[in-house]
LUMKE-120274 format. One record per atom (N, C-alpha, C): residue in three letters; x, y, z. Coordinates in steps of 0.1 Angstrom, whole numbers, plus 5000, padded with zeros to 4 digits. Layout:
// LUMKE-120274
alaXYZ ...
// end
This chain:
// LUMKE-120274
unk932094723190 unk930894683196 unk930094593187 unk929194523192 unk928194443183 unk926994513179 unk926694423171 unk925494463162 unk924094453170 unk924294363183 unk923394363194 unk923394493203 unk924294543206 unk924694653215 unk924194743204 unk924194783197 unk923894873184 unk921794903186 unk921294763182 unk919994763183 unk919894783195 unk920194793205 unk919194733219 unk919794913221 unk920894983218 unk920495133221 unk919395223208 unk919295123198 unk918395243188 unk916795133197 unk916695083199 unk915595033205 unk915195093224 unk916195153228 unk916195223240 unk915995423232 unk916295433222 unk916395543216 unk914795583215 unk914095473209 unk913095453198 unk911895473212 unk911995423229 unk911395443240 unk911195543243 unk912795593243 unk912895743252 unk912195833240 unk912295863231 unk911095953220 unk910195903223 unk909095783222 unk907995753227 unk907295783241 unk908295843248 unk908295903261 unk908496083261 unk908796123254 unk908796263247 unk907996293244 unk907396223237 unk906196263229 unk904896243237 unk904996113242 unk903596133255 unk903996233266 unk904796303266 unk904996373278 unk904596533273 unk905096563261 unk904596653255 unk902696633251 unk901796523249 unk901196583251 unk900296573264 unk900596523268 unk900096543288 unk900296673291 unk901096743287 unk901696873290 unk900696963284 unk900496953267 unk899397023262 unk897797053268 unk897496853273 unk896596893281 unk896296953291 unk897096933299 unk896796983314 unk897397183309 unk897897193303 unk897897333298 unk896397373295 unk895897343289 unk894197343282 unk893497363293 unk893997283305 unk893197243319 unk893097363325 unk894397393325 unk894897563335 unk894097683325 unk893897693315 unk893497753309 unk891897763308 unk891397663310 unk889997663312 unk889497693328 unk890097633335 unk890297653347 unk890497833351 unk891297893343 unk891498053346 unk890198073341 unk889798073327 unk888198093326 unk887298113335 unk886897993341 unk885997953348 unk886198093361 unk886998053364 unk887798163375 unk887398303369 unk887898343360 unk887498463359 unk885898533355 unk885198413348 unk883898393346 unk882798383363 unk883598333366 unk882798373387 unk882698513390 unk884098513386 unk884298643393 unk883498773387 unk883298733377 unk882398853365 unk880998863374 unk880498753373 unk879298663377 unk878698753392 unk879898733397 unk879898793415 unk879798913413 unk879998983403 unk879499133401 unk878699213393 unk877599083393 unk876299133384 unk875599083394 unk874199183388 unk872999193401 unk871799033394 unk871199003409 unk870198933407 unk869598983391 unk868898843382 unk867998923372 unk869098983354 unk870298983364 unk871299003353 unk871198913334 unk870599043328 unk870298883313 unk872098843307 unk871898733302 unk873198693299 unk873598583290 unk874598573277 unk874598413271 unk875398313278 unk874898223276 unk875398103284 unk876298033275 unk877598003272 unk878097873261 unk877897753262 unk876997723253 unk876497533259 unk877697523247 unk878497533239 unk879397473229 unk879697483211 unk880397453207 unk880197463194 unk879997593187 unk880197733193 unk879497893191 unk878197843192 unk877297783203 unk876097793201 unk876197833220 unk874897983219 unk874797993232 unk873098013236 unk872998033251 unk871898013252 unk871598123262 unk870298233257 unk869698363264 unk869598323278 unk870098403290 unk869298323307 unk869398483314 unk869098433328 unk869398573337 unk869698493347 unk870298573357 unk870798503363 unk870198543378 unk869598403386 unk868698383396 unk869698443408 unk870798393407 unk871998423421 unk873098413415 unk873798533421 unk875098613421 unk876198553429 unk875398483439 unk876098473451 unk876798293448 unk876098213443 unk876098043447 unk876397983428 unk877197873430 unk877497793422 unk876997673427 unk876797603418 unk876997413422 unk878197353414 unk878497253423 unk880397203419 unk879997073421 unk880597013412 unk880596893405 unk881796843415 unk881596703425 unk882896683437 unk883296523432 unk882096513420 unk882696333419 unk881496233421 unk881496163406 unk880196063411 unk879396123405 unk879296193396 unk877996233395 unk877196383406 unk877896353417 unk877496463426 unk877396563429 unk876896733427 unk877296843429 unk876696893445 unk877396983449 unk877297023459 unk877297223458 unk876497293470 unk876197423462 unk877697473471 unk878097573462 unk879497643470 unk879197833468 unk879597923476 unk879698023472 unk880698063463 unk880798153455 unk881598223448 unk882898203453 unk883098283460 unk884298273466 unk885098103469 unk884598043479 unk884497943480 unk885197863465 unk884197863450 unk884697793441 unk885597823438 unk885897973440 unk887598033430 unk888497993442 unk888197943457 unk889597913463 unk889997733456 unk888897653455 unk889097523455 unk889697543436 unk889097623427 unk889197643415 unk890897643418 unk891997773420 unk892697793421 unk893297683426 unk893197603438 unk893997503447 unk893597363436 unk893197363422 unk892897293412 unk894397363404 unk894297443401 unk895197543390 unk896297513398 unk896597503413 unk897897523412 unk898597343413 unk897497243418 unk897597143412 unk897997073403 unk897697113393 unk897697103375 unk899297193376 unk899997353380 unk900697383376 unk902097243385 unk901697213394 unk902497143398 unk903097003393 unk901896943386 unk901996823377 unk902896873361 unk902296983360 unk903297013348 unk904297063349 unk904997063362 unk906297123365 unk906996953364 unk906296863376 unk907296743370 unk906996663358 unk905996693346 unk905896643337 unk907296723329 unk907496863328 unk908296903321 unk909896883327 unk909996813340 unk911096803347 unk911696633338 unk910696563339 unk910796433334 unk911096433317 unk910796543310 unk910596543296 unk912196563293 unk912296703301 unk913796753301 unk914996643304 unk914396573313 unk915696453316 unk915896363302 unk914096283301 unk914496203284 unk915296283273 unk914896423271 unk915196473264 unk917296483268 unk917596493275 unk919096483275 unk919296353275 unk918596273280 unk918796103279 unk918996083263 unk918196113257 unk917896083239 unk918796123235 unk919496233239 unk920396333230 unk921796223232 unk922196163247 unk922996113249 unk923195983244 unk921995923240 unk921795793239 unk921995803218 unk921695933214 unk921795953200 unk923095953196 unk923996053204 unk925396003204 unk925795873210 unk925395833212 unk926095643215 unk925995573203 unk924695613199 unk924195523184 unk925395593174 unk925595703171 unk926595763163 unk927595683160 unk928295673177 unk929895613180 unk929795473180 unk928895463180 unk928495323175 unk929195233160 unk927895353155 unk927695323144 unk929295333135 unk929995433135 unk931295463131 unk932195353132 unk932095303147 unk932895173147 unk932695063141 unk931195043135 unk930394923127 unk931294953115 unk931595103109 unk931995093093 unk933595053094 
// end
């Protein structure tokens, strides 16, 4: 084979890892996502079972929190886009929360479906470079 056929698979090689790697970390994120997302989720649900008046810290970030009580048990406001919030009950946020989660679980099903394919693509395309290379010496 040629020395062109040679580069143009370590240059198809050099893609498919650059595709591995952003796939891996899309995957991290949106893992972070589901994970904050169960939070939130389980954080309602706490919420729904404390009384009006309930004292409590709030995480504004960084370990810094802030003393509150809490006015209603019952109602959230949810952020829909724009800038915009709209008030939701409890319940209500953990179904749309969850139909979020399973969202996110389904994007990271074909992000890891796609990773799995490059990743046997690379492998195969590693052994080409190999048999390649062997016939170059």
């Amino acid at each position: 084979m040629k020395e062109s056929d040679l580069q143009e698979k370590v240059t198809e090689f050099q893609h498919l890892k650059q595709q591995i790697d952003q796939s891996q970390k899309q995957a991290e994120l949106i893992n972070q996502q589901i994970l904050e997302f169960k939070t939130i989720k389980s954080t309602l649900e706490e919420v729904a079972k404390n009384k009006k008046d309930t004292k409590m810290l709030i995480p504004l970030g960084a370990g810094i929190f802030l003393h509150a009580s809490l006015e209603d048990t019952k109602n959230v406001m949810m952020n829909v886009g724009s800038e915009v919030s709209v008030p939701k009950d409890i319940p209500e946020a953990i179904i749309l929360i969850e139909k979020q989660i399973s969202e996110l679980k389904d994007i990271l099903l074909e992000i890891e479906t796609q990773f799995q394919q490059s990743v046997v693509s690379a492998q195969e395309l590693q052994s080409k470079i190999q048999e390649l290379s062997s016939e170059k010496q």
